[in-house]
ROFINU-336981 format. One record per residue: x negated, z negated, y negated of N, C-alpha, C in turn. Coordinates in steps of 0.1 Angstrom, whole numbers, plus 2048, in hexadecimal, padded with zeros to 3 digits. Example, Ala and Ser with C-alpha at 12.3 -4.5 7.8 and 13.67 -1.06 7.14 Angstrom:
// ROFINU-336981
 n_px n_pz n_py ca_px ca_pz ca_py c_px c_pz c_py
  77C  7B2  839   785   7B2   82D  77C  7B2  821
  780  7B9  816   777   7B9   80B  77F  7B1  800
This chain:
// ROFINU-336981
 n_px n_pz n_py ca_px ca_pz ca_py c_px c_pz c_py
  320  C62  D7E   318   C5E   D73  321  C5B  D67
  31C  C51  D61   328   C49   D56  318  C4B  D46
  321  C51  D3D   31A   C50   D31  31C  C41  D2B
  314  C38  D27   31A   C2F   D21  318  C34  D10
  31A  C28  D05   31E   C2B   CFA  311  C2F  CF2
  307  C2C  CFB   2F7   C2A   CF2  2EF  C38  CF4
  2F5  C3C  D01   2F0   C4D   D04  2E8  C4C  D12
  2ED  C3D  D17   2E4   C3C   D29  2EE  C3B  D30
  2E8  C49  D37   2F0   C4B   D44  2ED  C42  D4F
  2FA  C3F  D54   2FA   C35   D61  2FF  C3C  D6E
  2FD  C3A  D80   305   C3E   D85  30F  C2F  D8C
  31A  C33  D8B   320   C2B   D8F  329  C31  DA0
  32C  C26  DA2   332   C26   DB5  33A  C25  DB5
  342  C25  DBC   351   C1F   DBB  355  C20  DCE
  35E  C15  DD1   364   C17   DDC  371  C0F  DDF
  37D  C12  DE4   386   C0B   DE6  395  C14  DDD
  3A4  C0F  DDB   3A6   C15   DD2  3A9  C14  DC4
  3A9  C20  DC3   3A7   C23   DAF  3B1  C14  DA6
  3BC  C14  DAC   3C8   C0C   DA7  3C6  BFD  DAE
  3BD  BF6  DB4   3BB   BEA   DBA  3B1  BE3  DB1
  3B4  BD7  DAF   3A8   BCE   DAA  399  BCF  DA7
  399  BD7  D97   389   BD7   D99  381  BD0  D98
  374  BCD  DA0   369   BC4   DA2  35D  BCA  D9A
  352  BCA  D95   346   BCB   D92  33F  BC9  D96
  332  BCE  D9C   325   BC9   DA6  31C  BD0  D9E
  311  BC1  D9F   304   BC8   D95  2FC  BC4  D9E
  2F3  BCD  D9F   2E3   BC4   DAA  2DA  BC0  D9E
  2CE  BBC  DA8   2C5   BB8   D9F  2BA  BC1  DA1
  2AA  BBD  D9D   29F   BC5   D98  29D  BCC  DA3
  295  BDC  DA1   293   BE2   DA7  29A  BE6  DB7
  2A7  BE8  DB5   2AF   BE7   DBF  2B8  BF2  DB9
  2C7  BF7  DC3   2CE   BFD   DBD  2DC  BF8  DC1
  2E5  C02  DBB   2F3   C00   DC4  2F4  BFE  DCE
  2E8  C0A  DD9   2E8   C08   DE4  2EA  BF7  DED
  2E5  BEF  DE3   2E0   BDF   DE6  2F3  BDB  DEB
  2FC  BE1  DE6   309   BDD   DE9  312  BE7  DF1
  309  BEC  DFA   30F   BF7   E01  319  BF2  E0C
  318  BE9  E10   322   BDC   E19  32F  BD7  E16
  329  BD4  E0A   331   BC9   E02  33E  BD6  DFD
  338  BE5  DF3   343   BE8   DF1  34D  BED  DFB
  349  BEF  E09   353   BED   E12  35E  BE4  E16
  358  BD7  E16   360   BD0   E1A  366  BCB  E11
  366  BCB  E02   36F   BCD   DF8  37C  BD6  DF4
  371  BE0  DF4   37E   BEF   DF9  388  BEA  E04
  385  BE8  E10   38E   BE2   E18  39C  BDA  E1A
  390  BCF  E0E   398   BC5   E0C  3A4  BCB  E01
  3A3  BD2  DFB   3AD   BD9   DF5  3AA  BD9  DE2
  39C  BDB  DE4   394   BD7   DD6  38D  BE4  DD3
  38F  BE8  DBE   387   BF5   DC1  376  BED  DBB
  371  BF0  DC5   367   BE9   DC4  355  BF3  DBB
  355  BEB  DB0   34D   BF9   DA7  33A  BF4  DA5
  333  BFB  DAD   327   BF9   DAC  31E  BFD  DA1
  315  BFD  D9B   30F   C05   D91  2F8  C02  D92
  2F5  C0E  D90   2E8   C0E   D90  2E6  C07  D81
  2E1  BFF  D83   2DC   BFA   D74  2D0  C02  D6D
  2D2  C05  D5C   2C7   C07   D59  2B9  C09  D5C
  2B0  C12  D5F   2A3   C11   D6B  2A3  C12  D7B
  2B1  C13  D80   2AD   C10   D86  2B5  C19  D8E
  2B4  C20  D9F   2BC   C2A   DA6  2BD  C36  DA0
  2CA  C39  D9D   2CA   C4C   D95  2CD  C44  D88
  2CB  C3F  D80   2D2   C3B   D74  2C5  C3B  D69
  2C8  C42  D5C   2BD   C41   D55  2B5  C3B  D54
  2A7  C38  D4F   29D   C30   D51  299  C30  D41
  29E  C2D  D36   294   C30   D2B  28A  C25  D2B
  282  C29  D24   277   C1E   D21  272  C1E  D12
  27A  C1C  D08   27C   C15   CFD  279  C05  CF8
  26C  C01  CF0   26C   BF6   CEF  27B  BEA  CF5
  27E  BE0  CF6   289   BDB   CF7  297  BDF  CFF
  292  BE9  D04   29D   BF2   D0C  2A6  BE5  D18
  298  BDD  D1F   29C   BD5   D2E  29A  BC9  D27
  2A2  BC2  D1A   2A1   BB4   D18  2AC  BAF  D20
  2AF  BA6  D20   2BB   BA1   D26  2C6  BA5  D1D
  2C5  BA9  D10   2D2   BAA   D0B  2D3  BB5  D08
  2C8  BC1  D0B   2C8   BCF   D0C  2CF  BD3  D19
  2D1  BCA  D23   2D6   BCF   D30  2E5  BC7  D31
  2E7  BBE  D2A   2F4   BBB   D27  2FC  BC1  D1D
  2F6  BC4  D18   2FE   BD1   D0E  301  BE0  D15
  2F9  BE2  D1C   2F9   BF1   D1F  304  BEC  D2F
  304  BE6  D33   30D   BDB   D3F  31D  BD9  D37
  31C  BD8  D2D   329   BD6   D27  32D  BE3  D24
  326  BF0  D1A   328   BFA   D18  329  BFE  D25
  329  BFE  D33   32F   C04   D3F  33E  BFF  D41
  33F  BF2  D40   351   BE9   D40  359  BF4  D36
  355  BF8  D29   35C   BFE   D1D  35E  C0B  D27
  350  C16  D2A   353   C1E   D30  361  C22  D3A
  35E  C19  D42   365   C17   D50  375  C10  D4F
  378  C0C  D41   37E   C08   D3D  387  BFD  D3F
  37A  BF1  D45   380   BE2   D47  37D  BD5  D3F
  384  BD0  D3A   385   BC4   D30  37A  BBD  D39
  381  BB4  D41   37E   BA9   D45  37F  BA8  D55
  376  BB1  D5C   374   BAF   D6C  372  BA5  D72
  372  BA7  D7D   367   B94   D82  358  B9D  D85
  34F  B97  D84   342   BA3   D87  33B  B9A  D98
  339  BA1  D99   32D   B9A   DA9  31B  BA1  DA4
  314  B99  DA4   307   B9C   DA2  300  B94  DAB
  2F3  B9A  DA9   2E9   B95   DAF  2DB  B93  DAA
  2D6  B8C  DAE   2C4   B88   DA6  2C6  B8A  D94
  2C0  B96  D92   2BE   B95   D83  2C9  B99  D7D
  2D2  B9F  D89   2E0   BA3   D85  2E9  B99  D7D
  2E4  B8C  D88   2F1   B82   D83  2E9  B7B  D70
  2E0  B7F  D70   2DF   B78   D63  2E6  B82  D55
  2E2  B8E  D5B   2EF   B9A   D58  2FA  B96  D55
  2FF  B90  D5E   30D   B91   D5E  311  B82  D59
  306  B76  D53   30D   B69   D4F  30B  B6F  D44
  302  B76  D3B   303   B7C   D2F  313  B82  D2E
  316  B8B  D3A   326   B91   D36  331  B87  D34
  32F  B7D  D3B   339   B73   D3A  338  B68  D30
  32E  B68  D2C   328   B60   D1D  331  B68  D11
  332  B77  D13   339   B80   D07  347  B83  D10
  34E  B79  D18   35B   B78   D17  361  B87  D20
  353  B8C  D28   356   B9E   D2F  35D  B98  D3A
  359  B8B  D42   358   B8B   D4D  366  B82  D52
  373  B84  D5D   378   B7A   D5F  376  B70  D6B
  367  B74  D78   361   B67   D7E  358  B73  D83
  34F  B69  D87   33F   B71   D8B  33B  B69  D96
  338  B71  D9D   331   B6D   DAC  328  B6F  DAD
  31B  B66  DAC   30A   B66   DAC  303  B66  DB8
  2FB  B6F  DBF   2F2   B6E   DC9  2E4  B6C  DC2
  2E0  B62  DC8   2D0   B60   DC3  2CC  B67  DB8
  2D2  B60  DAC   2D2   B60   D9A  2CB  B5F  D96
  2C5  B66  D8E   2B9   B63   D86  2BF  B5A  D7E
  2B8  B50  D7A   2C2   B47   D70  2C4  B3A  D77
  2C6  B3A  D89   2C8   B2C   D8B  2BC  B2A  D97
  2B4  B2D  D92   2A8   B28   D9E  299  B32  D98
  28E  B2C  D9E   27E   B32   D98  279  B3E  D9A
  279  B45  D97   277   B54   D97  269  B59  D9A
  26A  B61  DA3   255   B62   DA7  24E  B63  DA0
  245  B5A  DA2   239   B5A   D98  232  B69  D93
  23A  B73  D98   230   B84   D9A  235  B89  D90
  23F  B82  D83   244   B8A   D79  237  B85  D6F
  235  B78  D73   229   B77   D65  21E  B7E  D64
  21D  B88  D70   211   B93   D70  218  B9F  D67
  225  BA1  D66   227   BAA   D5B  221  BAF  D50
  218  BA6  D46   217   BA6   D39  209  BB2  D3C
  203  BB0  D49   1F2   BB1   D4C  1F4  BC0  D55
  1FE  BC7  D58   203   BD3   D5C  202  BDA  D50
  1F9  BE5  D55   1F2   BF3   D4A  200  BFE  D46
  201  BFF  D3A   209   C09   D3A  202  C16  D41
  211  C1F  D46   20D   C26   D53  212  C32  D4C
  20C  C3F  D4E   211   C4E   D45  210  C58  D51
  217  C62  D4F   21D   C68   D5A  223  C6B  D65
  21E  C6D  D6E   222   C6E   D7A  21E  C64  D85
  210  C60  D80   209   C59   D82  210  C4D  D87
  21D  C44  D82   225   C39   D87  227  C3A  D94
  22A  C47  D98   233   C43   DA8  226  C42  DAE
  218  C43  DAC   210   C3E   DB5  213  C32  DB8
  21A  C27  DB0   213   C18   DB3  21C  C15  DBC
  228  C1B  DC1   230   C14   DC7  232  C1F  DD2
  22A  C17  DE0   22E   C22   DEE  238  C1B  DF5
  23D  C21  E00   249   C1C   E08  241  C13  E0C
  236  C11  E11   233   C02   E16  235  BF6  E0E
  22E  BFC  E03   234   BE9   DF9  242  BE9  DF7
  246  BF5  DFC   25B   BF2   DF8  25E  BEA  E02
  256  BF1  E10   25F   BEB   E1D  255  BD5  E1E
  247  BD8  E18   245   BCA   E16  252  BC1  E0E
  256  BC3  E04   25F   BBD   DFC  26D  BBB  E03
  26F  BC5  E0C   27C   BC5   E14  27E  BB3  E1C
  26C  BB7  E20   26D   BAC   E29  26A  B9B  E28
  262  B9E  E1A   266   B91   E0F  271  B90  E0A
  27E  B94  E07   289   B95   E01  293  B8E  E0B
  293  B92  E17   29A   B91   E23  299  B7F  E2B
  2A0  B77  E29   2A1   B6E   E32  29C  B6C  E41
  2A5  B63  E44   2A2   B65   E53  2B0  B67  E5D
  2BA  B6D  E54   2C4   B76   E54  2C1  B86  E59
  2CC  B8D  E61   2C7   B9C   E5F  2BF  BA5  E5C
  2B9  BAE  E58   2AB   BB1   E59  2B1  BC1  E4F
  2A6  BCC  E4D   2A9   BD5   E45  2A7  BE1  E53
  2AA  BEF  E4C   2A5   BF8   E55  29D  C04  E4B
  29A  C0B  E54   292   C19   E4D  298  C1B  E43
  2A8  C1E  E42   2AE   C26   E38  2AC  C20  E29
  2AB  C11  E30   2AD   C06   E23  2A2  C0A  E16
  293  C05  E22   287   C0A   E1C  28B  C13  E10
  28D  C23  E1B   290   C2F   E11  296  C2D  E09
  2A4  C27  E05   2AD   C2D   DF8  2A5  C23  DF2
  29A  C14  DF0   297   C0F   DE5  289  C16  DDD
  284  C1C  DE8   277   C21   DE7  277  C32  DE1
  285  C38  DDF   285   C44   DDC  287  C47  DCD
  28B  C3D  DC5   28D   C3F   DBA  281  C3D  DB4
  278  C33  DB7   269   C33   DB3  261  C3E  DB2
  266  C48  DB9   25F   C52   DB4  260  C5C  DAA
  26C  C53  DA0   26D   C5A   D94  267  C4E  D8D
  25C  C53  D80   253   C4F   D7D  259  C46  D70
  262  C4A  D6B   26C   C43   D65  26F  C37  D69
  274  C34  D76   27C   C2C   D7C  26F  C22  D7D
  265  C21  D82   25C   C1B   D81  255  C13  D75
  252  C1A  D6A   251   C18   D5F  25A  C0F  D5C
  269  C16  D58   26E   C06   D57  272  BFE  D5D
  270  BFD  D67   26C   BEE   D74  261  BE5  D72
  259  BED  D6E   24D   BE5   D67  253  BDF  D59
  257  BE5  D4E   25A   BE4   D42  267  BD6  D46
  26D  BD5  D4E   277   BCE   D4E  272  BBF  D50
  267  BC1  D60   25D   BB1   D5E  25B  BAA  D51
  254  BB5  D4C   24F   BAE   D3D  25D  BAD  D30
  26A  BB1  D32   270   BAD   D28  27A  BA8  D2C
  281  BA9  D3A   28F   B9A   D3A  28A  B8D  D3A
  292  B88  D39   296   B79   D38  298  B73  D48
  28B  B6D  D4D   28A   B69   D5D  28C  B5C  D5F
  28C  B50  D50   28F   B45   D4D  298  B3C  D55
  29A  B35  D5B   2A7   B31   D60  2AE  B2A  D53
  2BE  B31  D55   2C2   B2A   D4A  2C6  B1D  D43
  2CB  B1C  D33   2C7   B11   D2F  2D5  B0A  D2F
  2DA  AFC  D2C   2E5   AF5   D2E  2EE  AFE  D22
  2EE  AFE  D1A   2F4   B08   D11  2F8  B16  D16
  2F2  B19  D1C   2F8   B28   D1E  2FC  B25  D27
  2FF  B1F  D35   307   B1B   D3F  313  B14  D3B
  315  B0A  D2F   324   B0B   D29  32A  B10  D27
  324  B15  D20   32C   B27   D1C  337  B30  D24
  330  B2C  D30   338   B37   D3B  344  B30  D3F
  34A  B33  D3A   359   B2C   D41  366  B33  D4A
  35E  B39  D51   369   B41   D5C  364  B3A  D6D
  365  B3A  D73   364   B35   D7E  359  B40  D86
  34E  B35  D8A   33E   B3F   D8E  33F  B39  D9E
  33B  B3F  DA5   334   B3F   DB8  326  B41  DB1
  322  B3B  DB5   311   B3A   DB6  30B  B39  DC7
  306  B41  DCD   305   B43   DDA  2F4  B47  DDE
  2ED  B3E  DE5   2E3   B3F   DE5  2DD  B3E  DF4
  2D1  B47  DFC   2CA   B43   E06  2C4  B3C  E08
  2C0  B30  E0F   2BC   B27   E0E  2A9  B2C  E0E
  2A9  B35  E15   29D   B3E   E16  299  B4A  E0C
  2A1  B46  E01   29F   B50   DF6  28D  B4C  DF0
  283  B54  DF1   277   B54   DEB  276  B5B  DE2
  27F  B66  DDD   27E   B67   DD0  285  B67  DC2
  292  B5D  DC2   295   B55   DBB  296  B47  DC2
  290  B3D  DC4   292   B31   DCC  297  B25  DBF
  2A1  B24  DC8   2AC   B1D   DC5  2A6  B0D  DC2
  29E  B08  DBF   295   AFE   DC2  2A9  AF3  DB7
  2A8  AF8  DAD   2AD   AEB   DA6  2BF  AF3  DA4
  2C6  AFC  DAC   2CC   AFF   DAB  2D9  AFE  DA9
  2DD  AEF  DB4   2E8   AE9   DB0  2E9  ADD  DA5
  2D9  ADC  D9D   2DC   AD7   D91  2E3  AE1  D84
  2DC  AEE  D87   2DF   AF7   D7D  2EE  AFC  D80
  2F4  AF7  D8B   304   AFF   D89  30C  AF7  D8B
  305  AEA  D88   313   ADC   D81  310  AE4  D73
  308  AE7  D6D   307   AE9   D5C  315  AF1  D59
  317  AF8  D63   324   B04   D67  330  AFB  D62
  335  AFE  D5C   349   AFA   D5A  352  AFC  D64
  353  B07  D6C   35C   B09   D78  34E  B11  D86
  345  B0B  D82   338   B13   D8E  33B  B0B  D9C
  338  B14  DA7   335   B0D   DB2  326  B0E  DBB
  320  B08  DC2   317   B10   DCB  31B  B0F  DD8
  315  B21  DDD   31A   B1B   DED  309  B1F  DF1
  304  B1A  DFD   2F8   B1D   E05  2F9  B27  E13
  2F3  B2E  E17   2F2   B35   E21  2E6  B34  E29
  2EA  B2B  E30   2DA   B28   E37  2D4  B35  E43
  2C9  B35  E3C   2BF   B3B   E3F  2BF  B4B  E38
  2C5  B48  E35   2C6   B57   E2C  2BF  B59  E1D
  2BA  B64  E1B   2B0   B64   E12  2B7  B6F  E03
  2AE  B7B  DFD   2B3   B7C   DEF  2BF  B87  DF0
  2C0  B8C  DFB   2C6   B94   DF9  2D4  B94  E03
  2DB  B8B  E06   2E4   B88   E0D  2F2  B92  E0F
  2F5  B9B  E08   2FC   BA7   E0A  2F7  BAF  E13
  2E7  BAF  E15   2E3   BB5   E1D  2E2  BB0  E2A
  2E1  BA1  E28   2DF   B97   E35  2EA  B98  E40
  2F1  B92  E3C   2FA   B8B   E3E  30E  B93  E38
  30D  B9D  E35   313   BA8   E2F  328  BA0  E35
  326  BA2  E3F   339   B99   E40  337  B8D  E3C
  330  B81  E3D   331   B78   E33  333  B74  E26
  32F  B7F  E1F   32C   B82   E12  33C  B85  E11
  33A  B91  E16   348   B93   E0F  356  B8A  E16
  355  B87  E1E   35F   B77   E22  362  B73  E19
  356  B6D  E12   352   B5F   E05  35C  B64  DFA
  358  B75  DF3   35E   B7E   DEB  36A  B83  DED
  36C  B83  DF4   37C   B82   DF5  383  B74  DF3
  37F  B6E  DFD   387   B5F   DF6  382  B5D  DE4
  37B  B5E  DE0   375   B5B   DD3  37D  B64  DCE
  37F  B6D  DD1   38A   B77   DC5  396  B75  DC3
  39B  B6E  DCD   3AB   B6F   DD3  3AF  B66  DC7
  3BB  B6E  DC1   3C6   B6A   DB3  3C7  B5A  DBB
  3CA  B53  DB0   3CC   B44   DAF  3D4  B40  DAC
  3DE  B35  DB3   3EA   B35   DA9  3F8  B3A  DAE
């Protein structure tokens, strides 16, 4: 567990060694580290200390629910106050879904030195199921972990998932266990209604000037990539690559390809 500067505790992962190349991995909504449980292997391996972290709301990591707490720039702040913690300038970060818009915010403030995007919020249309946010009852007590049973976790599994690899029981369990802290729910809900699900605008993709992978399932339904490789010419040094048939969560899919791609994408230049 890592205090950041604001007083929210985070848990962070780590794998690989202490003195090797650190990486950053952020998932996206309602997900956890666990989402890169592959990936920090085969990083570690590769000879990378590879550093995971529960974001804000989400796994064991505080949940407040403070007006403004899950704006986009409340979670890039408290995302940067982990870099200070952990004490890294300028990582390369790997994210995912709402992660990577996370992380073009880090590299907009100059945190980041290249980011690797899986199905980005930011470069493709985001399910129409956040605009039901606003119309979601504030929820008091304990009462939250009713709304979310292992069956609608293991439903989402199976919308999330391509036509790549598949999930198992365990998977289910670690996403569906933290829901039953009523906190963690609360701000899952709170988070619908206040990030930024926009795809981004030509101006803020200028901005980023480090060298981006943008990597997407061709079967992603819930960020679909509809106009994707318009949005990552906007990119200065962006690339896209496609993985056919593979859907949102391709660490999980497809887990040695991923990290294949991430290794070559990391490897010093020059």
């Amino acid at each position: 567990m890592v205090e950041l500067a604001g007083g929210t505790s985070v848990r962070v992962v780590e794998s690989g060694p202490a003195d090797g190349p650190p990486v950053v991995l952020l998932h996206g909504w309602a997900v956890s580290a666990y989402l890169w449980r592959h990936t920090l292997v085969g990083l570690a391996a590769a000879g990378y200390r590879a550093i995971a972290v529960d974001l804000p709301g989400h796994g064991l990591s505080d949940a407040p629910t403070t007006k403004g707490d899950y704006t986009l720039k409340s979670l890039a702040d408290r995302s940067e106050q982990l870099l200070d913690a952990i004490g890294l300038e300028r990582p390369p970060v790997l994210a995912q879904s709402m992660g990577g818009r996370i992380a073009t915010a880090l590299a907009a403030r100059g945190r980041v030195s290249r980011l690797a995007l899986f199905g980005p919020v930011g470069f493709g249309n985001v399910s129409p199921a956040t605009a039901f946010a606003p119309f979601i009852p504030e929820i008091v007590g304990d009462l939250a972990t009713a709304l979310v049973t292992r069956q609608m976790v293991e439903i989402v599994q199976r919308r999330v998932h391509g036509k790549l690899g598949w999930f198992s029981d365990r998977d289910v369990d670690e996403y569906w266990a933290p829901t039953q802290f009523p906190d963690i729910v609360r701000a899952q809900v709170q988070m619908l209604r206040e990030f930024t699900w926009d795809p981004h605008t030509p101006d803020e993709l200028a901005a980023i000037d480090v060298p981006v992978l943008v990597v997407f399932g061709t079967s992603d339904r819930t960020v679909r990539p509809l106009r994707a490789q318009e949005i990552v010419k906007l990119l200065p040094l962006g690339r896209l690559e496609w993985i056919e048939g593979g859907g949102h969560v391709l660490m999980e899919e497809v887990p040695e390809q991923v990290t294949a791609m991430l290794i070559e994408f990391l490897a010093p230049t020059g």
